[in-house]
N, CA, C and O atoms as a Maestro MAE file, in Angstrom:
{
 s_m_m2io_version
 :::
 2.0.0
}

f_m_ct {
 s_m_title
 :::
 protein
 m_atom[228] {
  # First column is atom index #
  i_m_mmod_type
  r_m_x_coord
  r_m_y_coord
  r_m_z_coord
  i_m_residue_number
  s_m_chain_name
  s_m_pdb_residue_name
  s_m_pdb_atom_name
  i_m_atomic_number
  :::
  1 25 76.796 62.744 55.444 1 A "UNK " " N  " 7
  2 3 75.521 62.946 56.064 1 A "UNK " " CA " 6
  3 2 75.649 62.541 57.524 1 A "UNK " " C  " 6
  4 15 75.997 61.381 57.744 1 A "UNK " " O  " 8
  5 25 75.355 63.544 58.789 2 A "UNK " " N  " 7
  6 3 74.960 63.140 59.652 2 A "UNK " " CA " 6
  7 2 74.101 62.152 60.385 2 A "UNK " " C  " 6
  8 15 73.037 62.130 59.765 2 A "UNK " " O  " 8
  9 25 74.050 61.473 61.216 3 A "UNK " " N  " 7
  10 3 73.423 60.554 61.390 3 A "UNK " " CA " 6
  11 2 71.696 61.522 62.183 3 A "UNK " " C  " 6
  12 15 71.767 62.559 62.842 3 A "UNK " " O  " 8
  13 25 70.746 60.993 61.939 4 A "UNK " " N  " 7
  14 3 69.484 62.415 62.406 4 A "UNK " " CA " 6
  15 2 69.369 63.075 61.494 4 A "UNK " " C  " 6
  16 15 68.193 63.413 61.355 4 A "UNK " " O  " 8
  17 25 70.200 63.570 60.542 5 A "UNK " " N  " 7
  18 3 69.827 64.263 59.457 5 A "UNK " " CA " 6
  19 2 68.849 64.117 58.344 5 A "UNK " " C  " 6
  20 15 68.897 62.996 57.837 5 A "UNK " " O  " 8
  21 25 68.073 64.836 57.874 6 A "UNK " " N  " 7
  22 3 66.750 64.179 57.440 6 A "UNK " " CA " 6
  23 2 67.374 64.907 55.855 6 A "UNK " " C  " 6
  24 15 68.046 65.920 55.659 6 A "UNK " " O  " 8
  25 25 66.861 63.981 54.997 7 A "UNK " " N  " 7
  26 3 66.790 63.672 53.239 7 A "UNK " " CA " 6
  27 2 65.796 63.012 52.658 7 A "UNK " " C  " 6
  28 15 65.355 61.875 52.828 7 A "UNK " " O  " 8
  29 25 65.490 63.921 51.917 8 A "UNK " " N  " 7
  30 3 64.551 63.200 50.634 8 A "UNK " " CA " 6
  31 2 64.940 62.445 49.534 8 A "UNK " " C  " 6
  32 15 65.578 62.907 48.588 8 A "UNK " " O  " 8
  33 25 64.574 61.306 49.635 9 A "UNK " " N  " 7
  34 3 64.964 60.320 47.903 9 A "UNK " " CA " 6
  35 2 63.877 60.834 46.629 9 A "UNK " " C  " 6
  36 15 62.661 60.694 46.763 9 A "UNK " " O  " 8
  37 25 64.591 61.539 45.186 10 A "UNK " " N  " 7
  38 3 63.783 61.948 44.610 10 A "UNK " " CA " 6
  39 2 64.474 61.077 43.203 10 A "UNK " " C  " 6
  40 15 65.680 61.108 42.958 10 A "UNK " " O  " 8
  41 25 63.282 60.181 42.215 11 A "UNK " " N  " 7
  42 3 64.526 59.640 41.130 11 A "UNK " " CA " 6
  43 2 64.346 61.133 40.634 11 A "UNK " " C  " 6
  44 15 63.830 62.090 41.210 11 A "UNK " " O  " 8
  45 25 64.910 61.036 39.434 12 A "UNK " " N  " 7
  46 3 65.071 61.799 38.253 12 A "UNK " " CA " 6
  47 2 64.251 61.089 36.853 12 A "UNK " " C  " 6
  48 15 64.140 61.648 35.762 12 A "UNK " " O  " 8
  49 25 63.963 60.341 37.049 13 A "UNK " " N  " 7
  50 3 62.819 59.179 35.897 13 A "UNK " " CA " 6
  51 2 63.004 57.911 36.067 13 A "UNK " " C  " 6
  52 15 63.856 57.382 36.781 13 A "UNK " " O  " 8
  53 25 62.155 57.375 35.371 14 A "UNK " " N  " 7
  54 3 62.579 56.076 35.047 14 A "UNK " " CA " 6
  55 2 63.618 55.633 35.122 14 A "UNK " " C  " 6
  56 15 63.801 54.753 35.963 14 A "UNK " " O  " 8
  57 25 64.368 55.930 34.538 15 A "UNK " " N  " 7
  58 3 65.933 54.888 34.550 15 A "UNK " " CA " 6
  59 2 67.225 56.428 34.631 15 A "UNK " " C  " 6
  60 15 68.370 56.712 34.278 15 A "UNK " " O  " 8
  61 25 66.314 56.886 35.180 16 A "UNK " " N  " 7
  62 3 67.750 58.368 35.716 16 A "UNK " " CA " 6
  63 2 67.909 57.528 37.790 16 A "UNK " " C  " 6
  64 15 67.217 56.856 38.555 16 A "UNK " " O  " 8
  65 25 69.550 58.331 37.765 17 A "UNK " " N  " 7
  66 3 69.902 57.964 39.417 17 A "UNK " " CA " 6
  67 2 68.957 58.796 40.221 17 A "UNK " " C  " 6
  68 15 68.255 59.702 39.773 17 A "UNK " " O  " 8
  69 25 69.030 58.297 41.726 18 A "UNK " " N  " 7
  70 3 68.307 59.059 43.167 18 A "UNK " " CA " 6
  71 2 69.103 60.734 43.175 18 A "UNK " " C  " 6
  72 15 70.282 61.029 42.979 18 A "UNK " " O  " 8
  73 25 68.371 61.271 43.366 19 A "UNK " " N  " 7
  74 3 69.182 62.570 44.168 19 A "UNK " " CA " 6
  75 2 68.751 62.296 45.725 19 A "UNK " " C  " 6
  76 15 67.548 62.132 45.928 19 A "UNK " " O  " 8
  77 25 69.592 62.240 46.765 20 A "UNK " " N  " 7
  78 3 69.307 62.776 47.925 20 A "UNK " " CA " 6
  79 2 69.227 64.051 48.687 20 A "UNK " " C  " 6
  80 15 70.070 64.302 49.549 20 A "UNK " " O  " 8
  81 25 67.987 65.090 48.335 21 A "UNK " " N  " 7
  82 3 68.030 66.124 49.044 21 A "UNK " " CA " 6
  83 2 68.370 66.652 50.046 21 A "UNK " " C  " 6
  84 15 69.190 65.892 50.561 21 A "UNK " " O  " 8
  85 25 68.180 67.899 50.927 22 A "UNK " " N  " 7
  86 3 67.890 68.358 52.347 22 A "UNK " " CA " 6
  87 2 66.350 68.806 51.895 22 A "UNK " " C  " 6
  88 15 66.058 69.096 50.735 22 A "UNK " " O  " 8
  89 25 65.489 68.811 52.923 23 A "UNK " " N  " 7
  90 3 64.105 69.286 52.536 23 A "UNK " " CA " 6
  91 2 63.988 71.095 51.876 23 A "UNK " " C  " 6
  92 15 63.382 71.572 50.917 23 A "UNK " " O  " 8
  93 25 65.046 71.812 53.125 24 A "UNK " " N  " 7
  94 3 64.832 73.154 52.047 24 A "UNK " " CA " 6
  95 2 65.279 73.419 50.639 24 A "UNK " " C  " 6
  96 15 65.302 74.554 50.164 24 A "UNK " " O  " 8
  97 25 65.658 72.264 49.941 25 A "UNK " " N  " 7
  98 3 65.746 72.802 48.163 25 A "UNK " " CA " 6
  99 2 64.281 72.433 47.757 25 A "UNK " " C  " 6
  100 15 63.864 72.788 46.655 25 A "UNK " " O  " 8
  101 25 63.453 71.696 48.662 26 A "UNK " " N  " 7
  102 3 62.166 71.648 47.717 26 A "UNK " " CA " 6
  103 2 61.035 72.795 48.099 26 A "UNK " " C  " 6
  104 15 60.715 72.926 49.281 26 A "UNK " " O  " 8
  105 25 60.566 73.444 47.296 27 A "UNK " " N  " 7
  106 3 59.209 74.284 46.813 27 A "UNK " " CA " 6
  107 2 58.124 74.114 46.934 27 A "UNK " " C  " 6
  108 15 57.364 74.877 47.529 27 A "UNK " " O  " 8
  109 25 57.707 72.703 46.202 28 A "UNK " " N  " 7
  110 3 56.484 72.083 45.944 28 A "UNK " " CA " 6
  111 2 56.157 70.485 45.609 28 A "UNK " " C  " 6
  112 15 56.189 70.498 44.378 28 A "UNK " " O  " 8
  113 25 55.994 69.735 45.826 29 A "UNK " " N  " 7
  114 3 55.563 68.547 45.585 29 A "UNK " " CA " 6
  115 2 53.981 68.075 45.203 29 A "UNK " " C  " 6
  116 15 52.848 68.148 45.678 29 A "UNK " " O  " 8
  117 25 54.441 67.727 44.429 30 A "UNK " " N  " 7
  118 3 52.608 67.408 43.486 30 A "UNK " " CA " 6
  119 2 52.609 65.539 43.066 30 A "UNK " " C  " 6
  120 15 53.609 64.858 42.836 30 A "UNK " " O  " 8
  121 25 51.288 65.120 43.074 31 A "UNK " " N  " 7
  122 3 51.477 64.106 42.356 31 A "UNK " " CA " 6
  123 2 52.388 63.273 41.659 31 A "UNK " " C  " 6
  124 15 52.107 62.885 40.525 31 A "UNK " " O  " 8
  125 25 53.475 62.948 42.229 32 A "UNK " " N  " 7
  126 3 54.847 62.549 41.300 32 A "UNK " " CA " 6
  127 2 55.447 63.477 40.581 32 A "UNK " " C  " 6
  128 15 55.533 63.188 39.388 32 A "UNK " " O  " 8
  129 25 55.915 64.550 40.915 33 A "UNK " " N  " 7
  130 3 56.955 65.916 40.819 33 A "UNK " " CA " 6
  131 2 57.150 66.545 41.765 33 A "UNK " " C  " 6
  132 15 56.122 66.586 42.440 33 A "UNK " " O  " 8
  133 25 58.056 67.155 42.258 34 A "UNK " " N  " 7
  134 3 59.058 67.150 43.076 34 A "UNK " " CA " 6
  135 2 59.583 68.406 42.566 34 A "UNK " " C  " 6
  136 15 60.448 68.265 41.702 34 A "UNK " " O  " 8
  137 25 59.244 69.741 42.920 35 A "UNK " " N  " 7
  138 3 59.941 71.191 42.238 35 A "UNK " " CA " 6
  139 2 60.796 71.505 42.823 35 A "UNK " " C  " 6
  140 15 60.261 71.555 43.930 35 A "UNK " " O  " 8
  141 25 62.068 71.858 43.022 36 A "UNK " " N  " 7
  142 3 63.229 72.294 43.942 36 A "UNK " " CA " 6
  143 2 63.069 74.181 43.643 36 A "UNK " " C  " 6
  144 15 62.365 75.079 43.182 36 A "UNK " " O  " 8
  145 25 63.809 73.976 44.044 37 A "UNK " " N  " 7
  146 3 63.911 76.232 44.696 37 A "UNK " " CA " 6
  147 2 65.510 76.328 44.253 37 A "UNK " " C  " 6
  148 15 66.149 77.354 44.484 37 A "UNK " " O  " 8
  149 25 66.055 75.271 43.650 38 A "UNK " " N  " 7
  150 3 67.753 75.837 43.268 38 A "UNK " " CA " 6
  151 2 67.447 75.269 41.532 38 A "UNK " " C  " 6
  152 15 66.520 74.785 40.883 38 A "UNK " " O  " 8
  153 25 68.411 75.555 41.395 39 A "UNK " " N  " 7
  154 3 68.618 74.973 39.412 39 A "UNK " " CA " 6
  155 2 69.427 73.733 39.612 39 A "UNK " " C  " 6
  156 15 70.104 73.272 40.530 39 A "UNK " " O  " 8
  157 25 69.108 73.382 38.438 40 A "UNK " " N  " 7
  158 3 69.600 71.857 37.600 40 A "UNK " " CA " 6
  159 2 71.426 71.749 38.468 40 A "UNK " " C  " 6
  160 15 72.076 71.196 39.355 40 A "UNK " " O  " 8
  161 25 71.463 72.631 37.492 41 A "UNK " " N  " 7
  162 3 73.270 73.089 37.702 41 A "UNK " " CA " 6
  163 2 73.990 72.868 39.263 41 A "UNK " " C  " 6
  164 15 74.744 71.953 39.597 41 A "UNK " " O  " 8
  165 25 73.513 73.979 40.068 42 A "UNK " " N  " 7
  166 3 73.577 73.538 41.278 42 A "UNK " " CA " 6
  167 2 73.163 72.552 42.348 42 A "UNK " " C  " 6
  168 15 73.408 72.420 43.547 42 A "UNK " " O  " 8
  169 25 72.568 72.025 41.606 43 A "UNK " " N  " 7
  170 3 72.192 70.896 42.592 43 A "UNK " " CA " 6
  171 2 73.015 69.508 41.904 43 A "UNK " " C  " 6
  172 15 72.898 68.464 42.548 43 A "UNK " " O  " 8
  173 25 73.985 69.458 40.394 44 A "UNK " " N  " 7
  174 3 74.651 68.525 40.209 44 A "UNK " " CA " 6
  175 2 76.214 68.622 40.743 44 A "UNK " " C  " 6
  176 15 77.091 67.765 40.845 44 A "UNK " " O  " 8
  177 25 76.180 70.140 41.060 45 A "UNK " " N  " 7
  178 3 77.167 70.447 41.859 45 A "UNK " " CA " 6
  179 2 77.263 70.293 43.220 45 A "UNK " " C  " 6
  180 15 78.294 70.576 43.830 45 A "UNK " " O  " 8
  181 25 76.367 69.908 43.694 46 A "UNK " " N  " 7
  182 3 76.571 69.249 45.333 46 A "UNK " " CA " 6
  183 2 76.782 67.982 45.161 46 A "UNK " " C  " 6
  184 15 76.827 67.515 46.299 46 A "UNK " " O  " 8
  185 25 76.950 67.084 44.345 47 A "UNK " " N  " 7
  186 3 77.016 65.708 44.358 47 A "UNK " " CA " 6
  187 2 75.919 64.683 45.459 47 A "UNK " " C  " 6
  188 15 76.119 63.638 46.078 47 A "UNK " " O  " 8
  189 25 75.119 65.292 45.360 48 A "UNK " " N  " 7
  190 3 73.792 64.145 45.834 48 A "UNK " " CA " 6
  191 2 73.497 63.020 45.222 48 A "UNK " " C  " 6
  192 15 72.622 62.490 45.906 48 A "UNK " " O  " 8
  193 25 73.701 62.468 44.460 49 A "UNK " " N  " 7
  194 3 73.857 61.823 43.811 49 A "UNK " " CA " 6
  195 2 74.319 60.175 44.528 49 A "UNK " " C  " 6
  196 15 73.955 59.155 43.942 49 A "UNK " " O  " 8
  197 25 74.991 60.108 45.592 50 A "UNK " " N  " 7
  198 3 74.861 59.251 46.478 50 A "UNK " " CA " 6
  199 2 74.475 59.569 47.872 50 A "UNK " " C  " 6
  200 15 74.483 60.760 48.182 50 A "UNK " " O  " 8
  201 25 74.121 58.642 48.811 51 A "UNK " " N  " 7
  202 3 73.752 58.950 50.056 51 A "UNK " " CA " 6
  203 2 75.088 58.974 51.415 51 A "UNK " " C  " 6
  204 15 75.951 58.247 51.906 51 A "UNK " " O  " 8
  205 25 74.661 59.979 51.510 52 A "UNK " " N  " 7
  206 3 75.970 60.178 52.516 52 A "UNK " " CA " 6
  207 2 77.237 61.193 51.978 52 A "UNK " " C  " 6
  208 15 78.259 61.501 52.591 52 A "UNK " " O  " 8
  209 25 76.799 61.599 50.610 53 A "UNK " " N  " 7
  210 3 77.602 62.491 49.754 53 A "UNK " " CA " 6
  211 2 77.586 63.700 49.936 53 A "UNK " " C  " 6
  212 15 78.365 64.615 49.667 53 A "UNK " " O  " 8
  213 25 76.511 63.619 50.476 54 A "UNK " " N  " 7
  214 3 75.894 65.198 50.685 54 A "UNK " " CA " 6
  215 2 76.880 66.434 50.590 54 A "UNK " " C  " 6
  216 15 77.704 66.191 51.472 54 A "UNK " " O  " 8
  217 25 77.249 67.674 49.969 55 A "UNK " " N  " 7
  218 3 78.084 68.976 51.013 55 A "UNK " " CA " 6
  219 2 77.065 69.572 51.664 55 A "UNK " " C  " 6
  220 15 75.893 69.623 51.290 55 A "UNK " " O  " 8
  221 25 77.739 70.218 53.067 56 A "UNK " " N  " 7
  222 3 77.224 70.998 53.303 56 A "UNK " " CA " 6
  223 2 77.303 72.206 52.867 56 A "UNK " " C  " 6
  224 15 78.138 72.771 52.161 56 A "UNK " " O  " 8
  225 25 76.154 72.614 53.459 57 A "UNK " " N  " 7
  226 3 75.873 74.279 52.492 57 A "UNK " " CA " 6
  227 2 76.566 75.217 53.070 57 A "UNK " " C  " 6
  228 15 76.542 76.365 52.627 57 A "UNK " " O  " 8
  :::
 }
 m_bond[227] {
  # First column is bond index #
  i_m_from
  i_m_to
  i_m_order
  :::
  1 1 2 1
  2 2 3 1
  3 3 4 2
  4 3 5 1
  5 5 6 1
  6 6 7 1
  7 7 8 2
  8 7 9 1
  9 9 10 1
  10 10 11 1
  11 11 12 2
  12 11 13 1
  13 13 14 1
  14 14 15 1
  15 15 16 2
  16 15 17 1
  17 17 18 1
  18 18 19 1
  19 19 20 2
  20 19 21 1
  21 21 22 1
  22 22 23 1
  23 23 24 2
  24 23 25 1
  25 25 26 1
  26 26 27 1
  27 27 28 2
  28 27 29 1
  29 29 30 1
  30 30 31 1
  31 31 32 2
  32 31 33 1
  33 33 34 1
  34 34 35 1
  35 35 36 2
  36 35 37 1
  37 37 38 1
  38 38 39 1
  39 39 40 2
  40 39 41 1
  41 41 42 1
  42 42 43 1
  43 43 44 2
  44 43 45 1
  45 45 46 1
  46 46 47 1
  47 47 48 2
  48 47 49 1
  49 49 50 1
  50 50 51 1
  51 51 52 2
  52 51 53 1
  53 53 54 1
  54 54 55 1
  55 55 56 2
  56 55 57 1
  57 57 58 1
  58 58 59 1
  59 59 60 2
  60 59 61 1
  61 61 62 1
  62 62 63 1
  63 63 64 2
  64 63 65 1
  65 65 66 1
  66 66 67 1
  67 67 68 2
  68 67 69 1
  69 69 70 1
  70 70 71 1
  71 71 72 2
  72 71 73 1
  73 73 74 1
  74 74 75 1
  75 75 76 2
  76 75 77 1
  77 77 78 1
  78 78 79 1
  79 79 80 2
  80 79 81 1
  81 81 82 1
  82 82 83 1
  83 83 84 2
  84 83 85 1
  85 85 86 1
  86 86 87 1
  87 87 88 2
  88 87 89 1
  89 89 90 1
  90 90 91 1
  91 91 92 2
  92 91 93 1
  93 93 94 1
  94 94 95 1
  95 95 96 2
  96 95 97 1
  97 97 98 1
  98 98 99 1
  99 99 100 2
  100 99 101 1
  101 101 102 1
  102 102 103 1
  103 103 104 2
  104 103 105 1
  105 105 106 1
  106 106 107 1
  107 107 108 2
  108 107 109 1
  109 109 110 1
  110 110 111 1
  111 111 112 2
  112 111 113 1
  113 113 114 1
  114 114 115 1
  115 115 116 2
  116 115 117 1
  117 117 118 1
  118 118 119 1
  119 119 120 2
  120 119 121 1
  121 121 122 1
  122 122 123 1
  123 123 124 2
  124 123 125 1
  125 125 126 1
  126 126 127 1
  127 127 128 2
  128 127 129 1
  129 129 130 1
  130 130 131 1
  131 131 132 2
  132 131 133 1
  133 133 134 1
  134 134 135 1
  135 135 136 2
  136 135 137 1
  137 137 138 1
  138 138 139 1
  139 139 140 2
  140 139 141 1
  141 141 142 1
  142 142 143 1
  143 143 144 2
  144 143 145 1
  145 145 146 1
  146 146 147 1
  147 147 148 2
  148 147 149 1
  149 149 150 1
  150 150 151 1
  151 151 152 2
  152 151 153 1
  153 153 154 1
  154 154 155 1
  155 155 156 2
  156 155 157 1
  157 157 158 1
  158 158 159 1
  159 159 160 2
  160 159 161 1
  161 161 162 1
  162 162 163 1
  163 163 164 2
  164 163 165 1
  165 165 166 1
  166 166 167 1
  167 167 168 2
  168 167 169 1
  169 169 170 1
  170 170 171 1
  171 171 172 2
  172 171 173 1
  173 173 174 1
  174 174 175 1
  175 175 176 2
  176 175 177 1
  177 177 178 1
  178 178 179 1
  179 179 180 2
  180 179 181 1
  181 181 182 1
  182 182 183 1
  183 183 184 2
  184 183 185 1
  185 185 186 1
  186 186 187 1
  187 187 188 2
  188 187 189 1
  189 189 190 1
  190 190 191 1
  191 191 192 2
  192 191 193 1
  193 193 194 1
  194 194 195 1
  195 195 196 2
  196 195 197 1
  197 197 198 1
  198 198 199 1
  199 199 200 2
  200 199 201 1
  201 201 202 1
  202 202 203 1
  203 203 204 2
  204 203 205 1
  205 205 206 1
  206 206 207 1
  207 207 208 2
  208 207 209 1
  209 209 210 1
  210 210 211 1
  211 211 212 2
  212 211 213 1
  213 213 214 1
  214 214 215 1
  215 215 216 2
  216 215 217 1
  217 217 218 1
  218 218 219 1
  219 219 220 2
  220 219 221 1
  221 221 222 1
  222 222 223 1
  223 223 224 2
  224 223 225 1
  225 225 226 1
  226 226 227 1
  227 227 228 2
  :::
 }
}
């Protein structure tokens, strides 16, 4: 992750890890949900999963 680069912290539940986004995978945000615009799949395939892990796209 660039330094300026802007990310969203989203958990996954209760006791699931952070994903760290980029803002364009999200859609919609409601009341505590958080809809992304990619699938499950691909987004465990970028490894967000820590900060600073990020790939780029």
């Amino acid at each position: 992750m660039s330094s300026g680069e802007t990310v969203l912290t989203a958990s996954r539940g209760l006791l699931s890890s952070k994903l760290y986004l980029p803002p364009s995978t999200v859609a919609e945000v409601r009341e505590g949900v958080v809809r992304l615009n990619v699938t499950s799949q691909w987004v465990e395939a970028q490894g967000w999963e820590r900060a600073g892990s990020r790939k780029q796209r």
